[in-house]
C-alpha positions as CSV (number, residue, x, y, z in Angstrom):
1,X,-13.3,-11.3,13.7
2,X,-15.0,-11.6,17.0
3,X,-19.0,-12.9,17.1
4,X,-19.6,-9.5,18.1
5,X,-18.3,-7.2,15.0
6,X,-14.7,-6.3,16.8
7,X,-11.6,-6.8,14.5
8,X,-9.2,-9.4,15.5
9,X,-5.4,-9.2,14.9
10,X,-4.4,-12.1,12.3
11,X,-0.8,-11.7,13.0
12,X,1.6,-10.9,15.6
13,X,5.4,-9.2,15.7
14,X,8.4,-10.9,16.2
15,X,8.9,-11.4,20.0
16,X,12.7,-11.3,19.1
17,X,14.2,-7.7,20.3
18,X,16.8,-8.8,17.8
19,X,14.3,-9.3,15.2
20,X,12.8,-6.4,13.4
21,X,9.0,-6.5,13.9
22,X,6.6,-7.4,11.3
23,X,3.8,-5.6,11.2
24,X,0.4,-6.3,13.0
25,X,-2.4,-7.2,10.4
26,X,-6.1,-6.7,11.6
27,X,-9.1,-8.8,9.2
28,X,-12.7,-8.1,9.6
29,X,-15.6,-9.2,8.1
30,X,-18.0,-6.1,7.0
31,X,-21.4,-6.3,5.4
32,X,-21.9,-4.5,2.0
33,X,-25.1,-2.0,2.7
34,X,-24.8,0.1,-0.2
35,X,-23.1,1.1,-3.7
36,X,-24.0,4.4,-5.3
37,X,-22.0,7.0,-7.2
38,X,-18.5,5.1,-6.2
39,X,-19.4,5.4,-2.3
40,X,-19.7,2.2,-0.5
41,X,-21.7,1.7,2.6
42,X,-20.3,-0.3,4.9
43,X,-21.7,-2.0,7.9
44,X,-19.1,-3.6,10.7
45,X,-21.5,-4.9,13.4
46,X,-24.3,-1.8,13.5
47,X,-21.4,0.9,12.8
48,X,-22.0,2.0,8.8
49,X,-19.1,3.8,7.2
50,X,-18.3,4.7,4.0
51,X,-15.3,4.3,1.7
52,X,-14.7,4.9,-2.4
53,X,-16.1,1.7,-4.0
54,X,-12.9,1.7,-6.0
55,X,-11.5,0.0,-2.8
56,X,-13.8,-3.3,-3.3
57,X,-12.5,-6.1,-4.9
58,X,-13.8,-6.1,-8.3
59,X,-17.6,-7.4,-8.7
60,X,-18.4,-6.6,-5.0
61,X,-22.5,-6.4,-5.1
62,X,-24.4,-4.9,-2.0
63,X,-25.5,-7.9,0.4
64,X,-22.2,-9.3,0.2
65,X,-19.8,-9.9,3.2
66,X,-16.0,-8.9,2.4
67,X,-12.5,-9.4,4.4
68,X,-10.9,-5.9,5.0
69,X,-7.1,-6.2,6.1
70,X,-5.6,-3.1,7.2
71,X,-1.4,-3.6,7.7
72,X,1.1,-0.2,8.6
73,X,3.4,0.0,6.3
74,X,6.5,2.1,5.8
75,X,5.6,5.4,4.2
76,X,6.9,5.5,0.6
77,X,10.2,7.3,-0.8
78,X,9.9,10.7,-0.4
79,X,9.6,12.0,-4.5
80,X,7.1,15.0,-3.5
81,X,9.2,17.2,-5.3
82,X,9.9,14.9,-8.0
83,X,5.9,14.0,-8.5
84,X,5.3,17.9,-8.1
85,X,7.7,18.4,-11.3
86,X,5.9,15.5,-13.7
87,X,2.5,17.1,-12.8
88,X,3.1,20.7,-13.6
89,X,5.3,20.0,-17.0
90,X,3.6,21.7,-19.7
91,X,1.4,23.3,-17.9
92,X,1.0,26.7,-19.4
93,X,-0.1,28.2,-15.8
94,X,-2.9,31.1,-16.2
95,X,-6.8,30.6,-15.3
96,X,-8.2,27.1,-15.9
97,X,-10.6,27.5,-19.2
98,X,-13.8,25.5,-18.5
């Protein structure tokens, strides 16, 4: 990451046209601002945004400084129907009882 908050690419494709392209990797360094109620506050350079806590490493404490990597990857198989099937066995169907 730049002095200046920007992400900086880590990696670079293939300059092969043969080659099939590996996939650009950006890094940068955010500051932890806040935890509450599984919401992290994040602060890259003096932009704050917020992301599920459940995506920090485990025993990320506010005030530390983390790596994030972000990386496009294929999308996975497409099972939608098949993951649509596994939730609704056994349901009964009708009203939710609360």
């Amino acid at each position: 990451m730049s002095d200046k908050g920007k992400p900086v690419a880590k990696s670079k494709a293939s300059g092969s046209p043969s080659a099939q392209a590996k996939p650009e990797t950006v890094r940068m360094r955010v500051f932890v601002d806040a935890i509450d109620e599984g919401v992290a506050r994040l602060l890259l350079g003096t932009r704050a945004f917020e992301v599920p806590a459940a995506l920090l490493a485990p025993g990320t404490r506010e005030g530390n400084w983390i790596e994030l990597a972000v990386t496009i990857v294929p999308p996975p198989p497409d099972d939608t129907e098949a993951r649509r099937a596994r939730a609704i066995e056994g349901d009964p169907g009708g009203d939710i009882k609360l």
